[in-house]
C-alpha positions as CSV (number, residue, x, y, z in Angstrom):
1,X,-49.0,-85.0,7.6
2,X,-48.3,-81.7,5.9
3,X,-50.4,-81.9,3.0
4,X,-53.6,-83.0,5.7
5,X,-53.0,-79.8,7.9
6,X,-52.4,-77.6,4.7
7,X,-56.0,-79.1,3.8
8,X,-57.2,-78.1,7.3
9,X,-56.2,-75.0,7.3
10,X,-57.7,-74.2,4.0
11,X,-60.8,-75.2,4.8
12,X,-61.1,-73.8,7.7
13,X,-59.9,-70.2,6.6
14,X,-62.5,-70.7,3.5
15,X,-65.0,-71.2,5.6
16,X,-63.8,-68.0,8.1
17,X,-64.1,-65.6,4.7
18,X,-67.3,-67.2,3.1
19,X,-69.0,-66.5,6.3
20,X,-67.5,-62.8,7.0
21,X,-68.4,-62.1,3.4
22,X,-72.0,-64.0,3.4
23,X,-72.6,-61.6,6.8
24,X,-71.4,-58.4,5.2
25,X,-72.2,-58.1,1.4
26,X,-75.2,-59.2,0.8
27,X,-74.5,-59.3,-3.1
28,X,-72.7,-62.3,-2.5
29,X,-75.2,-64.1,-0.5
30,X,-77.3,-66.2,-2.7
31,X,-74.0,-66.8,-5.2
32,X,-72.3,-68.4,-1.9
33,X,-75.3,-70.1,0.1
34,X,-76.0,-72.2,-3.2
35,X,-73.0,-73.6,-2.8
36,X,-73.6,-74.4,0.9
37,X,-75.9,-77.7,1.1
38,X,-75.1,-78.2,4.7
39,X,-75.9,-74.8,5.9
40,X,-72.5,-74.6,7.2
41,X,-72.3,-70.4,6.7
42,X,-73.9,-68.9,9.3
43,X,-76.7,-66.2,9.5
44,X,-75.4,-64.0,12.1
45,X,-78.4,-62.2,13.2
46,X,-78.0,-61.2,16.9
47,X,-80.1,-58.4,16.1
48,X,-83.1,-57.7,14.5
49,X,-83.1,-57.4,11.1
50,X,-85.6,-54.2,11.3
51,X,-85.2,-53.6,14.7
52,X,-88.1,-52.0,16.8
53,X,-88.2,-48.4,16.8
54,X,-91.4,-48.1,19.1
55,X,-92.9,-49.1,22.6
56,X,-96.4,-50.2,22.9
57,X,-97.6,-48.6,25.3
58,X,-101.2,-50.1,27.5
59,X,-103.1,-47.0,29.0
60,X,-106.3,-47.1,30.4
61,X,-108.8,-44.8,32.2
62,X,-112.1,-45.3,35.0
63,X,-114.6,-43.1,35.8
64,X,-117.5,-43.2,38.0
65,X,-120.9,-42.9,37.9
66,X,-120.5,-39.6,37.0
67,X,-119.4,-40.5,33.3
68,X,-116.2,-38.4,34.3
69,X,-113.3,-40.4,32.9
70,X,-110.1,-39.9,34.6
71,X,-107.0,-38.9,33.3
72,X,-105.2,-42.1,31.5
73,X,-103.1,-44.1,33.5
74,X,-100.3,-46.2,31.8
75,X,-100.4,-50.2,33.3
76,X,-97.1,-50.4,34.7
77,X,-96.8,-53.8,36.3
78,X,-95.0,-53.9,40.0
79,X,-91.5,-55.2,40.1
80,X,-89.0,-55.3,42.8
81,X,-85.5,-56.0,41.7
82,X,-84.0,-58.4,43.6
83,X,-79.7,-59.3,43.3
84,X,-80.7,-62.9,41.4
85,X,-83.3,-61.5,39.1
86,X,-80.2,-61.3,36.5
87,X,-80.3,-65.3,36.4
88,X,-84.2,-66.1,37.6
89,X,-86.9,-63.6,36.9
90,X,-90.2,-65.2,36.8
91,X,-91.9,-61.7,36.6
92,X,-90.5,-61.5,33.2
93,X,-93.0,-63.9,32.0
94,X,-95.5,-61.6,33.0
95,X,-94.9,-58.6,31.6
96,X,-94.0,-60.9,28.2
97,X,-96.9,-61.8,28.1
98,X,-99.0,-58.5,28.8
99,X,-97.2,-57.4,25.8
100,X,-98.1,-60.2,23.3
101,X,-101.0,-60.0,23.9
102,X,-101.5,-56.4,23.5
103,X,-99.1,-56.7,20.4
104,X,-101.5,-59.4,18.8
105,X,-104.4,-56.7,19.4
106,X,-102.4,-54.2,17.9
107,X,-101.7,-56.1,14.7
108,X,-105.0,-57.4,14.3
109,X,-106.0,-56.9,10.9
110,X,-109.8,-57.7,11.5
111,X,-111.7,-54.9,10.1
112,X,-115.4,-55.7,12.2
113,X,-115.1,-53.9,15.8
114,X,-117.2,-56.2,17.1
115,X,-115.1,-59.4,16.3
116,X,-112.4,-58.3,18.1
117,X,-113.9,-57.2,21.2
118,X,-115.1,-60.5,21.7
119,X,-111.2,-61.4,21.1
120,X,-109.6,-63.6,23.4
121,X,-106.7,-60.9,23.3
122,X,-109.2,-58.3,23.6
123,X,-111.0,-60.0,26.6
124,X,-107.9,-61.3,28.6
125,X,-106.3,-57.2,28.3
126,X,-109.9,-56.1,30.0
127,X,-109.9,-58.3,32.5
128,X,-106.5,-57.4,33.6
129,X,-106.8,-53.6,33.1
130,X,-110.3,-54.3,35.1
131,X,-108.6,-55.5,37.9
132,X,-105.2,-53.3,38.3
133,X,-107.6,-50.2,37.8
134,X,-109.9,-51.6,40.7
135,X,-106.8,-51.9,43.1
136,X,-106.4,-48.2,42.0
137,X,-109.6,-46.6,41.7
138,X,-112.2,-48.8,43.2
139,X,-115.3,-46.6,42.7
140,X,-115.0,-46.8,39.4
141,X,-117.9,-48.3,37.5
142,X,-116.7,-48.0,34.1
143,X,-113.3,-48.8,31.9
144,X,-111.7,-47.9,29.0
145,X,-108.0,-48.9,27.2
146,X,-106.0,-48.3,24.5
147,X,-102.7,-49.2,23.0
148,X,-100.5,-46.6,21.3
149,X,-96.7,-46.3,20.2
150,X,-94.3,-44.4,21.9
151,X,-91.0,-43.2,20.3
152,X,-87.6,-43.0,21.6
153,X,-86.9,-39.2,22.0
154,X,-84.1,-39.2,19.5
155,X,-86.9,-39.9,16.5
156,X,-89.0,-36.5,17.6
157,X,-92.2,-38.6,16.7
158,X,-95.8,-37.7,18.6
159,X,-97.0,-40.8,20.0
160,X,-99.6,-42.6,17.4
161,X,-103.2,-44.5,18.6
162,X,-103.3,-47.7,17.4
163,X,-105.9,-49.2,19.4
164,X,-108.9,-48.1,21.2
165,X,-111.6,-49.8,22.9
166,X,-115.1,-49.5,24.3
167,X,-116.3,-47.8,27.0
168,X,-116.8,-51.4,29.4
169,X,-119.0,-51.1,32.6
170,X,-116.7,-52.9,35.2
């Protein structure tokens, strides 16, 4: 019974280092994960390997039939906090989902202007931005959005366009 709990152990405390050393010098990484058919060491990546160092940020402006464009407003959607929203938050969704798909339109690589505005992304971030600037401004008769990053203050980086669109009659 000795020997089997010695063997234990062993393993066991093998497999403790391999992983610690697999996590923390990346040197050793390939040398060690070619000896690990199973997968058994772990990538511990709880964070992003390049994690995100910008917002993206959904602005948009109206004007009226004056061709006077407003200042631009940034979409904000409403949320009230309530005590359970820590364990059910089906609000989350939303605003996950307002930022895919301004995050697909970001990193679209399509070079034609036109292609894009005809964009699913492109089309489903107008018809939103038409509607929350209509609860807002409701004589306005025309639309514009764009998407640009915005830094944590601690970079000291100017926010940078990365999107803009047309000028849409609503």
């Amino acid at each position: 019974m000795m020997l089997f709990e010695f063997l234990i152990i062993a393993f066991f405390s093998s497999w403790l280092i391999a992983s610690i050393l697999v996590q923390f010098m990346p040197s050793k990484e390939n040398s060690l994960r070619k000896y690990d058919p199973l997968n058994l060491l772990p990538k511990w990546s709880f964070f992003a390997p390049f994690p995100a160092t910008s917002n993206l940020v959904l602005l948009y402006r109206t004007s009226k039939s004056d061709n006077q464009f407003s200042v631009w407003c940034e979409t904000k959607l409403p949320q009230q906090r309530k005590w359970y929203n820590f364990i059910w938050n089906p609000l989350k969704r939303n605003r996950k989902a307002l930022f895919d798909i301004a995050a697909i339109l970001a990193n679209s690589k399509k070079k034609d202007h036109n292609s894009i505005m005809i964009s699913t992304p492109y089309l489903l971030l107008l018809e939103f931005l038409t509607s929350e600037s209509l609860r807002f401004h409701p004589e306005a008769s025309q639309i514009q959005f764009m998407i640009t990053s915005s830094y944590h203050e601690h970079l000291k980086k100017d926010p940078r366009l990365i999107f803009l669109s047309n000028i849409h009659r609503i």
